[in-house]
C-alpha positions as CSV (number, residue, x, y, z in Angstrom):
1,X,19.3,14.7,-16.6
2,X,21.8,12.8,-18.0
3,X,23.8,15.6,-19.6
4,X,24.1,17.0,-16.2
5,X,25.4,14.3,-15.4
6,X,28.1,14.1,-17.6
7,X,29.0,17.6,-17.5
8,X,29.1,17.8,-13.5
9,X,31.4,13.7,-13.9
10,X,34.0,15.5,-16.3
11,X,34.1,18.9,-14.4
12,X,34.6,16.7,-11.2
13,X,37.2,14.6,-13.5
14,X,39.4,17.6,-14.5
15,X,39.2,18.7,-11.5
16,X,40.4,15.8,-9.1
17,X,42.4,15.0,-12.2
18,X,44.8,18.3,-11.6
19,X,45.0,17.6,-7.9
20,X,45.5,13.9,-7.3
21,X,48.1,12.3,-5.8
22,X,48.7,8.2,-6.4
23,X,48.3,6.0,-3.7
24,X,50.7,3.5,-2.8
25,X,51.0,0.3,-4.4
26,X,49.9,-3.3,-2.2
27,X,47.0,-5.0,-1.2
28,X,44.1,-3.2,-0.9
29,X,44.1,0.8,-0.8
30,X,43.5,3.3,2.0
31,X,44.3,6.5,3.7
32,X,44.4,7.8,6.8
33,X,44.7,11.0,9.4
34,X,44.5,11.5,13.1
35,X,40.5,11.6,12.8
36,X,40.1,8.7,11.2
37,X,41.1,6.4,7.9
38,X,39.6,5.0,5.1
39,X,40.7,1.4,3.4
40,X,39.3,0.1,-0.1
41,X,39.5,-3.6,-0.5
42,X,41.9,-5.1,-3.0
43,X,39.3,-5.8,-5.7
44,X,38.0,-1.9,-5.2
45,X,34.1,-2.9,-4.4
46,X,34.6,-2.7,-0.8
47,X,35.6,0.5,1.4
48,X,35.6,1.2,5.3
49,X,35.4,4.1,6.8
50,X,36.3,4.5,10.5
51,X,36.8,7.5,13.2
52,X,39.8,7.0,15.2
53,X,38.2,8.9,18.6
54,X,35.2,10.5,20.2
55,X,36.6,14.0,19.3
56,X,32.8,15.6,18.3
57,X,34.5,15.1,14.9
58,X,32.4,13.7,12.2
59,X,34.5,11.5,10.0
60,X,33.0,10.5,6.0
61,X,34.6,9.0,2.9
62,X,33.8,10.3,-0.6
63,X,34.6,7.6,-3.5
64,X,33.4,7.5,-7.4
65,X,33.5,5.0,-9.3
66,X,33.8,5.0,-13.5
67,X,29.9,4.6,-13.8
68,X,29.6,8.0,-13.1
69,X,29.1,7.6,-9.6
70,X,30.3,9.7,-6.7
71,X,29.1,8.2,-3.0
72,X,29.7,9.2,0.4
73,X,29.9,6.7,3.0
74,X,29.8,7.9,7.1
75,X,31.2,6.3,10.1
76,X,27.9,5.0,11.6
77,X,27.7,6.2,14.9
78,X,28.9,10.4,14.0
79,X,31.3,11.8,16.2
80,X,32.3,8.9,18.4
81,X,35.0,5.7,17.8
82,X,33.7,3.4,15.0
83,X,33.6,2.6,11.6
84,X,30.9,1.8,8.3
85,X,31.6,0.0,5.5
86,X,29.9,-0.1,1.6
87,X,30.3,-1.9,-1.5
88,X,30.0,-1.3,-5.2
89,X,28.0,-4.1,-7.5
90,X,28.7,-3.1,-11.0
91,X,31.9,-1.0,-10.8
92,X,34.7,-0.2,-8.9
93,X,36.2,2.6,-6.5
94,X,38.7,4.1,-8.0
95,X,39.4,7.8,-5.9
96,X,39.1,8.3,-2.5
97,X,38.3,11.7,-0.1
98,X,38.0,11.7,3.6
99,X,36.0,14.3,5.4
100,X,35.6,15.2,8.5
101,X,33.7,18.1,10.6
102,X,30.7,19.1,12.6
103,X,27.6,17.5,11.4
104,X,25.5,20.8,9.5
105,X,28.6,23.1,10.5
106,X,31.3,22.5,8.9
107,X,33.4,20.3,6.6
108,X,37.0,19.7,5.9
109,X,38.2,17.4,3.0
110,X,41.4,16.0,2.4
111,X,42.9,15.9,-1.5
112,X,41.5,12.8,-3.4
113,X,43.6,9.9,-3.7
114,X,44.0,7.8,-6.7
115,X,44.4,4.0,-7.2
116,X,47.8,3.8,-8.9
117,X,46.8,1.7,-11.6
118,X,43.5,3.5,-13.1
């Protein structure tokens, strides 16, 4: 189990790595579309997720952390106006992916962002 794992974290690693783009600089961290945003707090354990409208748009935030772990966070209340929030204890966020879609049809995800100073 754990050499999964690590192969799936460094196959995900390379290929985020090759596609990444780095965030701007400043307090805190997020990114956003016309569906909806996500922001990381400055110290990278917190991150909100919100949908900007009742479009029957899902909207969900995909973050990993150097532990090995990769978490999805969703707007609580699925396709209308609102947002979710979710912390890390023992690490810290450092990419970010926001998805959006029709819950068990489809799913759309943006390119990861990076922290600028990994």
């Amino acid at each position: 189990m754990l050499v999964r794992a690590f192969i799936l974290s460094a196959v995900l690693a390379a290929t985020v790595a090759a596609s990444a783009a780095p965030a701007d600089p400043g307090p805190g961290w997020s990114h956003s579309t016309a569906a909806g945003s996500i922001r990381v707090s400055e110290d990278r354990r917190r991150i909100l997720v919100c949908d900007n409208k009742a479009d029957n748009l899902y909207v969900e935030a995909e973050y990993a952390t150097p532990i090995l772990g990769i978490h999805t966070v969703a707007d609580a209340n699925g396709a209308e106006w609102g947002c979710s929030e979710e912390g890390t204890f023992l690490s810290h966020i450092d990419v970010i992916k926001l998805c959006t879609g029709i819950r068990g049809v489809t799913r759309r995800c943006e390119q990861p962002v990076w922290i600028t100073n990994r």
